[in-house]
N, C-alpha and C positions, 0 to 999 in steps of 0.2 A: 504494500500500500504506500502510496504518495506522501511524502507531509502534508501536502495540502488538503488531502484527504484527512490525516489523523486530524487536521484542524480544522475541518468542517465537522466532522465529529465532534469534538471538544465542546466548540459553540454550539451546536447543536443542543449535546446536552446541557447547556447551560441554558441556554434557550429553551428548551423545554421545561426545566423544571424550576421559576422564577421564583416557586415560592421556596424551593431547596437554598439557592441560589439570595433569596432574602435573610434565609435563616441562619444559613453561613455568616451573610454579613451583621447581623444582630449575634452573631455569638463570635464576631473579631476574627476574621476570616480578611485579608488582601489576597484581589486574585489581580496578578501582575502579568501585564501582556508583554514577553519582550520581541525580539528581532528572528528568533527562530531557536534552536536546539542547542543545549550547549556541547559542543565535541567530548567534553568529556567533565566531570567534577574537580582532576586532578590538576589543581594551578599553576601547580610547579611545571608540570608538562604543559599546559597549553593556557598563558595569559592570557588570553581573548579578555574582551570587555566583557561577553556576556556571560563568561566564565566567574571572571573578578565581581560581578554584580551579583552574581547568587552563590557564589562561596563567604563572600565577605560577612555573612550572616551567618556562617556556620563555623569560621576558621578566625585565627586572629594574629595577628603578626606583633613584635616585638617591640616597631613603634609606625606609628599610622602620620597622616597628614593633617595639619589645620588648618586654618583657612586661608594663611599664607604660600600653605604648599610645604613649609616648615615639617620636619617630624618631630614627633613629639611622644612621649610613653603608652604603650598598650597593654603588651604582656609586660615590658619592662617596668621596675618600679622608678623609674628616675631617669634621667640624660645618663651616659655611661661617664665614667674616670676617664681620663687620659694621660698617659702617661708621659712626660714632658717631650719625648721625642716623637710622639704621636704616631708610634705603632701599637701600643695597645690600651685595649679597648674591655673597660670592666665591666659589665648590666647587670646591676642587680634583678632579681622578679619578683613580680608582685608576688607575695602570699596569700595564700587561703581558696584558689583559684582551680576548679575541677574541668575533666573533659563532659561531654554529652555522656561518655562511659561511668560515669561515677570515680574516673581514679584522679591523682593531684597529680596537679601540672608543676612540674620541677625540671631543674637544669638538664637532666638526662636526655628528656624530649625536647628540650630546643637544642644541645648539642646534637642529637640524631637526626633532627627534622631540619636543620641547618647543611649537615651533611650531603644528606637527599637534593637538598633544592644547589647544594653546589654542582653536584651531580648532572643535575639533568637541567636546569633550568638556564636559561642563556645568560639572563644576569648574573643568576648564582655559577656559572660557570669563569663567566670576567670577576667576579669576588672572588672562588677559589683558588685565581692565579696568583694572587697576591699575599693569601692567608698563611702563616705560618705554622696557627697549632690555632684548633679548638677546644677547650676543656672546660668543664665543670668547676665550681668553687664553690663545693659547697652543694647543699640541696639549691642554695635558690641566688648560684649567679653563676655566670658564664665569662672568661677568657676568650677573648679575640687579639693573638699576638699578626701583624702584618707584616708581611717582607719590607713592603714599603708603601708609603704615606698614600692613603686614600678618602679622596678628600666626599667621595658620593655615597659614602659606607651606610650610614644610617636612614638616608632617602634610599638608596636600593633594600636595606630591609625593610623597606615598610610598605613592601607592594609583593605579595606571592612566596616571599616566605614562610608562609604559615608553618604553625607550633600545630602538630600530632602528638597523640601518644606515641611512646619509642614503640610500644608493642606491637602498633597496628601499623607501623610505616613497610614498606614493599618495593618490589622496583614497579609493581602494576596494582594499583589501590585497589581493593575490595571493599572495605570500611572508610567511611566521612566524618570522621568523628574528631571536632576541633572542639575550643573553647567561646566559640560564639554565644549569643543569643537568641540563634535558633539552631536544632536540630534538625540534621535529613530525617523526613519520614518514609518517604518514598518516591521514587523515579518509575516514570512511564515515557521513555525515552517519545521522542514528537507528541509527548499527550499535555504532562506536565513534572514539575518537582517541586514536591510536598515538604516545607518544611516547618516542625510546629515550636515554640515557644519553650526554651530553657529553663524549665526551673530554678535551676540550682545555679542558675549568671550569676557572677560575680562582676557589677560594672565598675570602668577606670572613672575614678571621679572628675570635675571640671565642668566647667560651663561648656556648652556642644558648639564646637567649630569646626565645620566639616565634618574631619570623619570621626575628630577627637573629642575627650568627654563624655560625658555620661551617656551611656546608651540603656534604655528600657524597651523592652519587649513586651510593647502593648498590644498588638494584634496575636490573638492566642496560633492563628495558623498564616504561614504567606503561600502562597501558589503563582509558583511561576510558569505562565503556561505560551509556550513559541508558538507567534502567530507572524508567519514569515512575511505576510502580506501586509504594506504600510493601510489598505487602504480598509482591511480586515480589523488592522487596528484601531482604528478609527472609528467604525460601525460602531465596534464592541465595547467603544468606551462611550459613547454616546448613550447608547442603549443600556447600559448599567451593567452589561455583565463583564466589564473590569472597572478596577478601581484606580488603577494606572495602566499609560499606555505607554511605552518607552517611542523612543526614535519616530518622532509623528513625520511628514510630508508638512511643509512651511503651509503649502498650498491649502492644509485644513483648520491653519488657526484660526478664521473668522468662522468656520461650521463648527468647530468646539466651541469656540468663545460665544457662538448663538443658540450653541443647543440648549440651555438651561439645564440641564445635566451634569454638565463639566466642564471645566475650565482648564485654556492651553497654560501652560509653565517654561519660562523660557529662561536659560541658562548662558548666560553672555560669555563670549570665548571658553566654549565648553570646550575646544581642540581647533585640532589643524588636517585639514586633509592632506592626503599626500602620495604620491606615485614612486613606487620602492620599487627601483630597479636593480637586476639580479648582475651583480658581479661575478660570478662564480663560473659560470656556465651561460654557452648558448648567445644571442646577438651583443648584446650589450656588455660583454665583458672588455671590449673598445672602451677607451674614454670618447673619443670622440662622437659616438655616439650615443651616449647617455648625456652628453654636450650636447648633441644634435635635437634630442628632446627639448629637452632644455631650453632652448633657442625656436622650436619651434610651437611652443604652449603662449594660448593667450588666458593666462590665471582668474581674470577678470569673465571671461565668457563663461569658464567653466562652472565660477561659482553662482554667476547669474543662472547658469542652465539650473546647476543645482538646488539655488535656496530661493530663485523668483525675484525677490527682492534684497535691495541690500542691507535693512534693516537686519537681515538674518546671518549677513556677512563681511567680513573685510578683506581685502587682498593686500598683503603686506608680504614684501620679499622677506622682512626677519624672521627667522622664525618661532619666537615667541611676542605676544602682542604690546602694540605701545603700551606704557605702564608698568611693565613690567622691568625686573631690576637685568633682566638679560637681554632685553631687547637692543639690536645693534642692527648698522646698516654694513657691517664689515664684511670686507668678500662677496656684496654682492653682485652674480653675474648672471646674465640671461634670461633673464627675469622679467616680462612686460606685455608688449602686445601682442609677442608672436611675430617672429622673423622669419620666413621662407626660404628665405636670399642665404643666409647665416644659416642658419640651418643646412641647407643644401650644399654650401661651400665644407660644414664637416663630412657630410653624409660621402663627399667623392675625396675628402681627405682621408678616410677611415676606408674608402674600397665599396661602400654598401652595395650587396648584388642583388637585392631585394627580397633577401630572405623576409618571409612577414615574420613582423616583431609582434608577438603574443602578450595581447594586452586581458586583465585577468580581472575581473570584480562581480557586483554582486548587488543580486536587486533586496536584498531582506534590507540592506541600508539604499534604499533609491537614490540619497544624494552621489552616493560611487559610482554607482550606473550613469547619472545624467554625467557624472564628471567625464568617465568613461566615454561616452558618445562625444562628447565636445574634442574631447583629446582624438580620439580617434580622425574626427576632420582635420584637425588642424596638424598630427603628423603625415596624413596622406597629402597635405596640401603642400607640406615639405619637400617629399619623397620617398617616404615610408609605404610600405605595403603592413597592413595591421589587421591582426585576427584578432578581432572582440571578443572573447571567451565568457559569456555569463552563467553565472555557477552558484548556487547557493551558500551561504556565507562558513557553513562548517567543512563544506566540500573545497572553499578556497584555503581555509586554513593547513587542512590537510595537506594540500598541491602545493600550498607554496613552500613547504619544507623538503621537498625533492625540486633541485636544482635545474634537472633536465624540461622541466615541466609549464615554465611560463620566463617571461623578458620582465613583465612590468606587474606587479600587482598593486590593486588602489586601498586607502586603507584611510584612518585616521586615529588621531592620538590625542592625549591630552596636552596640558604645558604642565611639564613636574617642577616641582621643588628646586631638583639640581640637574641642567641639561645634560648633563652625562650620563643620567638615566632612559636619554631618549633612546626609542628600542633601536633604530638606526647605528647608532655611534656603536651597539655591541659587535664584536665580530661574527658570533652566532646566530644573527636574528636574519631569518632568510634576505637573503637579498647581500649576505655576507660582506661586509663591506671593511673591504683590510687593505691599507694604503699604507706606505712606510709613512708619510707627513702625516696622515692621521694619526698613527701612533706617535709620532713626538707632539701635537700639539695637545692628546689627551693627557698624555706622560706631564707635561707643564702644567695641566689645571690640576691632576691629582696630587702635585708636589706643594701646588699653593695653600696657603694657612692664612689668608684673610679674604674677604669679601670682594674687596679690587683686585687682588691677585688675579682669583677666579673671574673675575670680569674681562679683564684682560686675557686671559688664556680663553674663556669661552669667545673671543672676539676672531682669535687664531683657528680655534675648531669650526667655524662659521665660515667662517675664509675658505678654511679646509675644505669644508663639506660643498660649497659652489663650485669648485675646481673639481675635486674628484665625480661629483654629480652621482652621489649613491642614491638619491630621491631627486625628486622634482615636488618643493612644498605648493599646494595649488592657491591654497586661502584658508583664514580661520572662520568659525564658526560659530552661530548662535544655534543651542539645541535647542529644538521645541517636543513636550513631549502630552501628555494630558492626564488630568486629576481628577476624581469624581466630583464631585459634588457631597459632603458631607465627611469625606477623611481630611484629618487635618492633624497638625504637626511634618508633616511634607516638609524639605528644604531641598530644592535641588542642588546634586554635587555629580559630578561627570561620572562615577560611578553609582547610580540610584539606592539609595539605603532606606529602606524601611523600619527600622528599628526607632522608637520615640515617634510613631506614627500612630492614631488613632484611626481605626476602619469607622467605615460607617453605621448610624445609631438605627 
């Protein structure tokens, strides 16, 4: 059976049975529409967004983000020590703190589950190169000694690291079982994922910014159920039988905003779209033509195709937005209307024999796809031969981890904390992007130890990154997504959390 199938199903049942469907939501029941299935529960193996949105309520990492993007304590009880030379790194943990299993959460399990995510995960992989010893101190602290000075350490734990039991950790998860404020109850892979309300949470105190601070688990159940169709999503929040709609179509804010039902929610530079081209393998391992891209994009059409209007959008070559303290115009190149001419002059300096370049995204997010189509005109207008590839979004995820398999995939991102966490800069993140200047200009911002430093080294990585041409950023972004009518404590954050959320009465 189809997804589209298992989710005419779904609605269906939900549709049929309104008064089930009411009762739910009278006894704290969020049923949560997102973008489609998630590949898998397992974070560490596959950060997707919609991954990180419905694990972040079951899993809990070490320290999380606030509302500057800053990290700040989760599982940790405190900022860590440092040691004057700034390789090591002490974290005390919080006390008193159980899994969904009933057992206590101690050093053991973040030593083991730190392990694992060095292991397999790409970030934790760029962290592993550097670590010199993990250890225990104690039940409730952990040792982190580093080869050498890393300055993105504590922003990269607090995104998919998550703290497991040692006992239930694997190289292939069978058991979900973290320190959140909800537990998995059950998976019905394209139906839904049941997770209900933690008794025994233990919440980090603080006023709530972003993801940090207190979190309470007031809807007794959430249901996240993939509805890969934006305009599916729409109906069903309209119609009452969700109570959040993630990733809405820009195009339906004024029919939310009139249905009397729900209201659209709109999230200002929620991220950055962006076109990851594959280094490794296959056309684009040329620079000149990942230059040629480059040169032949007009940034501004694409996010008009995509977001309609520009209230929804900005086109800015930096790539983090005005305002922000990393924002620069350093290194910027090729980046504007779209040049044919320029374009074409790399395309016969690279040899291009017109192999089609395999362009690779996904209608569950439609703004990819509209981007996708604009790109696509405006490389063929270059000189490019271009194979459109549209694929469902867990099917792209899949594909773009075999090299042989695509040129360009579309994708987008948030703006983290510390740009060295962007998933581009790791070496491992498809699209593999490993340049000798890349590595000395990253080697410079990991070595710095103030704020300007880092300014200045990110201003070199930004340079870097126009030159070598590992992406093409298109534009940032306003999310728009939909809320019922009658849940509230809602705050939008690029990853949706429903925790400190009240369902409807």
């Amino acid at each position: 059976m189809k997804k589209s199938a298992f989710v005419l199903v779904t609605l269906a049942a939900l549709a049929g049975t309104s008064s089930l469907a009411l009762a739910q939501a009278n006894d704290g029941v969020l049923t949560v529409a997102t973008i489609g299935e998630p590949p898998t529960l397992d974070v560490m193996q596959t950060p997707t967004d919609i991954v990180l949105t419905i694990d972040q309520h079951i899993f809990e990492t070490l320290y999380t983000y606030d509302a500057q993007w800053k990290s700040v304590p989760l599982l940790a009880a405190g900022m860590p020590t440092l040691s004057e030379d700034g390789l090591t790194y002490r974290i005390a943990l919080r006390e008193g703190v159980t899994f969904h299993d009933g057992s206590a959460f101690d050093a053991k399990d973040v030593t083991a589950s730190l392990k694992r995510w060095m292991a397999i995960n790409s970030k934790g992989k760029q962290v592993a190169a550097i670590v010199e010893s993990l250890t225990e101190d104690g039940d409730h602290a952990v040792v982190i000694k580093l080869k050498s000075r890393y300055a993105p350490l504590l922003a990269t734990l607090s995104q998919a690291s998550v703290i497991m039991p040692s006992e239930k950790l694997a190289d292939t998860l069978t058991e979900f079982v973290g320190t959140g404020p909800y537990a998995l109850k059950e998976r019905k892979p394209d139906q839904y994922t049941q997770l209900v309300r933690f008794e025994g949470y233990k919440s980090p105190e603080g006023e709530v910014s972003n993801y940090a601070g207190k979190r309470e688990a007031i809807a007794r159940e959430i249901r996240f159920v993939p509805v890969p169709d934006a305009n599916t999503r729409v109906e069903g929040l309209i119609s009452g039988q969700f109570d959040y709609a993630d990733s809405l179509p820009v195009s339906a804010y004024e029919r939310v905003e009139q249905s009397g039902n729900a209201k659209p929610v709109i999230f200002k530079d929620a991220g950055w779209a962006s076109m990851n081209m594959n280094m490794k393998e296959g056309l684009l391992v040329k620079k000149e033509l990942r230059q040629a891209v480059q040169a032949a994009l007009n940034p501004n059409d694409m996010m008009l195709a995509a977001f309609s209007e520009d209230r929804f959008f900005s086109v800015d070559a930096s790539i983090f937005p005005k305002g922000s303290f990393w924002h620069t115009e350093a290194g910027v190149a090729r980046y504007g209307e779209g040049d044919p001419e320029a374009a074409g002059k790399l395309l016969q300096q690279a040899s291009y024999d017109g192999t089609p370049l395999r362009l690779m995204t996904s209608r569950q997010y439609e703004f990819h796809y509209k981007i996708g189509e604009v790109a696509k005109a405006y490389l063929e207008a270059a000189g490019f031969k271009v194979d459109l590839q549209v694929v469902d979004w867990a099917t792209l995820t899949t594909r773009r981890a075999d090299p042989k398999e695509w040129d360009i995939f579309i994708t987008h991102s948030n703006f983290p904390g510390d740009p060295t966490t962007i998933n581009t800069i790791t070496d491992t993140y498809p699209g593999w992007y490993v340049s000798d200047q890349k590595a000395k200009a990253v080697a410079a911002y990991m070595d710095a130890t103030t704020d300007e430093a880092k300014k200045t080294a990110w201003d070199g990585i930004q340079t870097v990154i126009y030159d070598d041409a590992p992406l093409y950023k298109v534009g940032n972004f306003n999310a728009v997504s939909g809320l019922a009518n009658g849940v509230s404590g809602y705050e939008p954050t690029y990853w949706p959390h429903f925790w400190n959320v009240s369902p409807k009465k």
